[in-house]
Structures are given as C-alpha cells and as structure tokens.
N, C-alpha and C positions, 0 to 999 in steps of 0.2 A: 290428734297425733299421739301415739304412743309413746311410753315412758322411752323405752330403749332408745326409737327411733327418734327423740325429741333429747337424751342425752347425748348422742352422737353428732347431732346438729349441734347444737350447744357446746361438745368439745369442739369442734371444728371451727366456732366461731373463738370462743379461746386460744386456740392454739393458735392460726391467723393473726389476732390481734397480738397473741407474744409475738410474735415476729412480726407486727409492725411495731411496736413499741421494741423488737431488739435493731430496727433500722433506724428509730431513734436514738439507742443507745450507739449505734456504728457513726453516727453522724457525731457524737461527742467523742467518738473516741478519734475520729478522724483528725477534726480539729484538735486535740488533743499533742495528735501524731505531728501535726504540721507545725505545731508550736515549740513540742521538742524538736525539732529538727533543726529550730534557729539556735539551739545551744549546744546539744550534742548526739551521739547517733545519727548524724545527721544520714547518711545513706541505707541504714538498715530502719530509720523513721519513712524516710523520701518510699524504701521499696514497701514496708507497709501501710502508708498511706497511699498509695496504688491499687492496694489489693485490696483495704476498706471502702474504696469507692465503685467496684465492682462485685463487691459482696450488698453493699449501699442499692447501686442501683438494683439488682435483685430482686430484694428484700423489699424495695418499696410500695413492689406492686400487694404487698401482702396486706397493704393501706386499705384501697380500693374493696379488695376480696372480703376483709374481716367485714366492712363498712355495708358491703350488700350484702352480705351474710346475715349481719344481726337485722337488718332491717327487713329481709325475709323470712327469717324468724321471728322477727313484729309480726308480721303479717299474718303468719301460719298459727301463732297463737291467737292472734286478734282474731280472725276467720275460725277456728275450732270451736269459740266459745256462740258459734253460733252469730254474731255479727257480719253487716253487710259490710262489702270491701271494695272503694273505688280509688284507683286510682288517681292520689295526688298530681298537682304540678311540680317538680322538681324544683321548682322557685318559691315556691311557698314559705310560710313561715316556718312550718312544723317539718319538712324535708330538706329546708337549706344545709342544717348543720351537716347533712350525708353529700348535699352537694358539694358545697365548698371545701368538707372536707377529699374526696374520691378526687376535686378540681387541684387541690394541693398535692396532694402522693400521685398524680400524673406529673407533674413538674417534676418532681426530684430525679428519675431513673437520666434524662439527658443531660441535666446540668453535671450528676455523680458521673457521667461517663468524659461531659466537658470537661470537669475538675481531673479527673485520667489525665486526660491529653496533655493538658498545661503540669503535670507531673512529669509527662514523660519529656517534655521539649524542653528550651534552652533553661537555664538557671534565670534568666528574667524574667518568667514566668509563674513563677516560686510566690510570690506575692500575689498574684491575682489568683491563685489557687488555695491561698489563705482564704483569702476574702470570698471566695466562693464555696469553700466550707462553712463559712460564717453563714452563707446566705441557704443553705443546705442545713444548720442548726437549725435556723429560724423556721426554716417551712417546716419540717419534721414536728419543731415545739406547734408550730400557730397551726395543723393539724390535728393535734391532740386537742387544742384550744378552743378552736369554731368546734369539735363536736362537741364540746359541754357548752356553749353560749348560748342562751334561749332567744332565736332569733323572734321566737312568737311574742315573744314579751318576756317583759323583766316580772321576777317573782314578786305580791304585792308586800312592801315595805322595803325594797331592798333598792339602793340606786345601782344605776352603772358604776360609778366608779367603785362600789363595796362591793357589785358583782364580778365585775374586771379584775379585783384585789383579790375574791376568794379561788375564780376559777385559772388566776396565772401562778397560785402557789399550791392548786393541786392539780395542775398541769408540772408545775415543776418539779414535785415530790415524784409524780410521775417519770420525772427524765429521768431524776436521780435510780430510781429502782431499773430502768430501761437500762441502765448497767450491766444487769442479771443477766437476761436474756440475748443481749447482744453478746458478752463474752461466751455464755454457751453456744450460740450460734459458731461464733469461732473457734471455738474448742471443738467441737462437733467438725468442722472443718481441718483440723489440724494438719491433717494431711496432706494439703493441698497449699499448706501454710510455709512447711516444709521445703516444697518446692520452690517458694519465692524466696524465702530465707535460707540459702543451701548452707550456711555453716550452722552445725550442730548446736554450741552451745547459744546462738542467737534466736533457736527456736525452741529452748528449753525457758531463755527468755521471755519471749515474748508469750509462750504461753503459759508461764506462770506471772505474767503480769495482767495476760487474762482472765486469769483467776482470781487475783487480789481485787483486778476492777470491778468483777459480779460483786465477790464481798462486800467492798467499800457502797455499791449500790444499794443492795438487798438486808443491808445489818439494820438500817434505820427502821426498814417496813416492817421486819420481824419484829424488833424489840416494842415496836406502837402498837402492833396485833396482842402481841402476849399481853404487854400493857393493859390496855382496853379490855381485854378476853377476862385479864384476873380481875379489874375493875366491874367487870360484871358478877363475876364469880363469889365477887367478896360482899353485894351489897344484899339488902333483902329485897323482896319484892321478885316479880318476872322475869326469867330471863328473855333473850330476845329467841325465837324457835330456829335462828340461822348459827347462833351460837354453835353450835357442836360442830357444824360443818365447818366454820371460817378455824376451828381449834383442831382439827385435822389436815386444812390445807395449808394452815401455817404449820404443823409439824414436819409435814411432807417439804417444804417449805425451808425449815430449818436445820432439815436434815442434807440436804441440797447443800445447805453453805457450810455444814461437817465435812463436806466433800471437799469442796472447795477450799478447805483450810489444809487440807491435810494436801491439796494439789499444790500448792504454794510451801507452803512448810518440811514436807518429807525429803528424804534424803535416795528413793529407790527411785529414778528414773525410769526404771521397766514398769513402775506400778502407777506412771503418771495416768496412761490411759484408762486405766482402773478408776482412778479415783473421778477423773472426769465426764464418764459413763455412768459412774453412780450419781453425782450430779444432776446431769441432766435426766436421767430416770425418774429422781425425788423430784425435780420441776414437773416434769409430765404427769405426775402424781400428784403432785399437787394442783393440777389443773384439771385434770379427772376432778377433784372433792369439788373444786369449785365452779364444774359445770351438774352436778349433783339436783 
C-alpha cells in the first residue's frame, strides 16, 4: 500500500473513531441535560435532550465503521508485508474485542431513539428516560472498554483486577476528552440547533456552553501531552522517533481549544461562527498529524 493511499485510510479511520468517541461524549452530555432539567431549564434541557439523542443515535453507527475500518487496515498492512491472511472466527480470542465491541454500538441507535420517545410523551416518563440515559452512558463507556480488554489472555505479570483498574481509567480519561468532539460535532450542527431552540439568546446559550464543555474535556489531555513531550525534551538520552509528531498534533490540538475560548469568552456574536470553524479545523488538523 502506498504512503498517500495508506494515510487517507488512516485519516478515515481517525476521523470515524472521533466521532464515535464524540457519541460518547453526546451520551454524557445527554445525561448531563436530563439532570439539569430536574433543577432548572427544565424545557429548553427537556428540548435539548431530544435533539442529543437523535444526533446520539446517528453518530453511533460511527462505532461499528471506525472498528472495521482499523481492522482492515490490520489486515492490509499485515498482508503488504508479505504474510499469509486467513480469515479469523469472529469469536475468537484475538477478534472478540471488534466483536463485542461492533455488538455494543448496534444497541445504542434504538434505545437513543427509545429514550426520544419517553421525551416526548407524558411527564411520567421523564424518569425512565433518565435511566435509560444512564444505560446509554454505560454501553458507550463499556465499548471503548472491551476494545482494550485482552480477551486472548491477560498480560504476563498483570492480574485482572490491575488490568480492569488500568483499562477503566483510560477508558475514562477517554470519556473525559470525548467532550471535545462531541461539542464540535454540535457546534458544526448549530444550525440545526437553532431550529430546536427558537429563542435567540437560548442558542447563544447552549452553544457557548458547548464550547466550555470541549474545553473542560480536552484541557487535561493537552496539559499531560505537553507535560510528557517537555519530560522528554528535558532528559538525556533518545528521544522516542514519534515525538515530533505527537508535538505538532497537540499544537494543532491546542490551538483548537484558543478557539474555543475565544467562542465562550468574546463579546461579537457575528464572530461566533468564526471562532467555531477554526476550531474544528485545528481538530482535523490535528488528526491529519496524527494519522501521519
């Protein structure tokens, strides 16, 4: 496979997988939404958690796609180097983790359309549509989950439970930054955001609190990259040959969340799409370096 054509494959699987990790982040913002709704906002929370579970269902199927994506891109590199290629059992040790995960992001698109319904119907229903956000968190989380879990076997020295403890708090760290992408998903929609929220200043609202949210997600990963990057930068010895790359797609990266401060913080309302669009630029930029 050729470079070009082997980094186009490789964005594509990038890009798929932000947008299932930004239907992760929709599933926390949902619940989120259904939580303020028990205090206040309750009908401009009620009509946006409506809308997030129909951007939710969507978005999920991008589970599935990222998931056979990278694993045909296993394949197409394992096969280039000259290696024989047969086709796995889908049950297997070493292909579970694509199964059960492709088995998870097929559930979510009807229960997010179930969780709809129980929006739109009587106020008694308002509670089972909590809880069926809850249960819409968890598939989302335990997706990301089972595909790091080494169904072939545990690493040697490492128990289950030390493997369970490391892979559910960088599944978690994961949710956290799913923040990013899900508010740009919805920022990239605004338009359509508009529609559901017809009073003006309630969607000047909501999308500058989508902006705050990528922030509040994406502040932690940046600061642990640069961290780590100057940690290399400052000791002797080698550094690692991925270095340069991972220091341009966190710049791209952190130029991204300039945006997004300035979309939250500024006072020119004509200039919000502005800043929102650069944004998500710097994110596609940064996902360029790091399909590289």
């Amino acid at each position: 496979m050729d470079q070009p054509l082997l980094f186009f494959c490789q964005f594509f699987v990038n890009a798929t997988l932000a947008l299932a990790k930004g239907a992760l982040g929709i599933s926390c913002f949902l619940l989120f939404t259904l939580l303020l709704a028990q205090r206040k906002h309750n009908s401009l929370c009620l009509v946006c958690s409506r809308y997030l579970t129909y951007v939710l269902a969507a978005l999920a199927f991008a589970g599935p796609v990222s998931t056979l994506a990278s694993f045909l891109l296993f394949i197409a590199r394992f096969s280039a180097k000259g290696n024989a290629w047969q086709w796995p059992d889908p049950f297997s040790p070493a292909v579970l983790p694509y199964t059960v995960n492709i088995a998870i992001w097929l559930l979510v698109p009807p229960l997010a359309l179930a969780c709809s319904r129980l929006l739109s119907s009587a106020k008694k229903s308002k509670g089972c549509a909590l809880g069926l956000s809850i249960l819409l968190l968890l598939l989302c989380f335990g997706s990301f989950f089972c595909l790091s879990w080494p169904f072939a076997g545990l690493p040697p020295g490492l128990s289950a439970t030390q493997a369970f403890t490391a892979i559910f708090f960088h599944t978690w760290h994961l949710t956290f930054f799913a923040l990013l992408p899900a508010s740009l998903v919805l920022l990239v929609l605004a338009g359509h955001i508009r529609k559901w929220v017809s009073n003006e200043d309630n969607t000047i609202l909501v999308r500058r609190w989508l902006a705050g949210l990528g922030l509040i997600g994406a502040i932690p990963h940046c600061l642990n990259v640069w961290a780590v990057s100057v940690g290399y930068l400052l000791r002797a010895g080698q550094m690692p040959p991925t270095l340069g790359q991972h220091l341009l797609e966190n710049a791209a990266l952190s130029l991204c969340l300039v945006a997004l401060i300035f979309a939250v913080i500024h006072k020119w309302p004509r200039k919000t799409a502005l800043f929102e669009g650069c944004a998500v630029l710097f994110f596609l930029v940064s996902l360029a370096f790091s399909s590289l």
